[in-house]
C-alpha positions, 0 to 999 in steps of 0.5 A, spaced: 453 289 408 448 286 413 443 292 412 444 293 404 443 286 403 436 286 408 434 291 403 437 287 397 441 293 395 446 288 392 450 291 388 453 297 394 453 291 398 459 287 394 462 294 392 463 294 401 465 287 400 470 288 395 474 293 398 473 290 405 478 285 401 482 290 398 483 293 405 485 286 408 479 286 412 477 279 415 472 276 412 468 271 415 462 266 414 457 272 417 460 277 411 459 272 407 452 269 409 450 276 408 451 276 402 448 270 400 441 271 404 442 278 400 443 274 393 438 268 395 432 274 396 434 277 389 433 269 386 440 270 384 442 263 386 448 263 381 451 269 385 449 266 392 453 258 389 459 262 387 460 265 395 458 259 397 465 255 393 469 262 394 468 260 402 470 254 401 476 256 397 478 261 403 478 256 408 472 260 411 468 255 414 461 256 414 457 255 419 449 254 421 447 261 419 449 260 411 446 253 411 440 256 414 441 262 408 442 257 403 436 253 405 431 258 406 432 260 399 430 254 396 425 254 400 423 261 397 423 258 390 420 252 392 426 248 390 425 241 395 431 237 392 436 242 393 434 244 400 434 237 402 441 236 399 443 242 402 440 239 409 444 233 408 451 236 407 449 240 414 450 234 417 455 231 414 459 237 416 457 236 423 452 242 423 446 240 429 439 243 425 437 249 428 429 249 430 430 254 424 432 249 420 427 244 422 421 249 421 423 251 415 424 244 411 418 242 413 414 247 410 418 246 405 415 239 404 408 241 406 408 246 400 411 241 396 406 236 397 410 230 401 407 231 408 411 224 409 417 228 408 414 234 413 413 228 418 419 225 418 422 233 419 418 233 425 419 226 428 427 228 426 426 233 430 423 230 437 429 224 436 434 229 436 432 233 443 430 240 438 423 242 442 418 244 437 417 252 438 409 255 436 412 255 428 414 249 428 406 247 432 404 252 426 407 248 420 406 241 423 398 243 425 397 246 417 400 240 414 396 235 418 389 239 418 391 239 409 392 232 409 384 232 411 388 228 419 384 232 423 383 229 429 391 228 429 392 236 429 386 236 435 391 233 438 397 236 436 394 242 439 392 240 445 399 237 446 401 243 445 397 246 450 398 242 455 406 242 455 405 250 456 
């Protein structure tokens, strides 16, 4: 299901997955996350919603990854709001972002054109323990040089450079 859905052969990959169910196999939030990335990348949101509701329906609980899935496609089709909201029930469910998380909000944001939002990402991020990685440096970087803050960007880099 995972290599069908990298290569957004989506209608074998749900043919596997409903015979998986036919069979009794167990599904678990990495079948469906799968999926949902699958779906997300086809921009059939629709789809990728409807096995959202389903793993809540099942008792499957979803973890980390499915947000990340889900949030990413919002970042995809350029959906702030809906990435935020997702964010936020993130946490609400007790899921710590991930660096991966933080990365993609902020270029969510930055492509957006609400670097406040962006900074805020990364001041979250610094609060909660999640060390910047070279993305994060990357998107951060991009959003200060875009909002003509050059100096700050300067010295994000060599903050940068010195940390290792």
């Amino acid at each position: 299901i995972r290599a069908l859905s990298k290569l957004q052969k989506m209608e074998e990959a749900s043919k596997f997955f409903a015979e998986m169910q036919e069979h009794g196999s167990p599904l678990d939030a990495a079948v469906y996350t799968c999926l949902i990335t699958g779906y997300g990348n086809k921009k059939k949101l629709d789809k990728a919603y409807g096995l959202l509701q389903e793993m809540k329906e099942k008792g499957i609980r979803h973890d980390c990854r499915t947000y990340n899935a889900l949030i990413k496609v919002m970042m995809i089709l350029h959906k702030p709001d809906e990435a935020t909201k997702l964010f936020e029930e993130m946490s609400q469910y007790g899921f710590q972002p991930t660096i991966h998380t933080y990365n993609m909000m902020m270029k969510l944001y930055f492509r957006a054109r609400n670097p406040e939002m962006g900074f805020a990402i990364w001041d979250q991020m610094a609060r909660n323990g999640c060390c910047p990685d070279v993305n994060s440096y990357t998107v951060f970087i991009g959003g200060l040089i875009r909002e003509g803050r050059s100096e700050e960007a300067c010295a994000c880099i060599e903050s940068m450079i010195d940390k290792g």
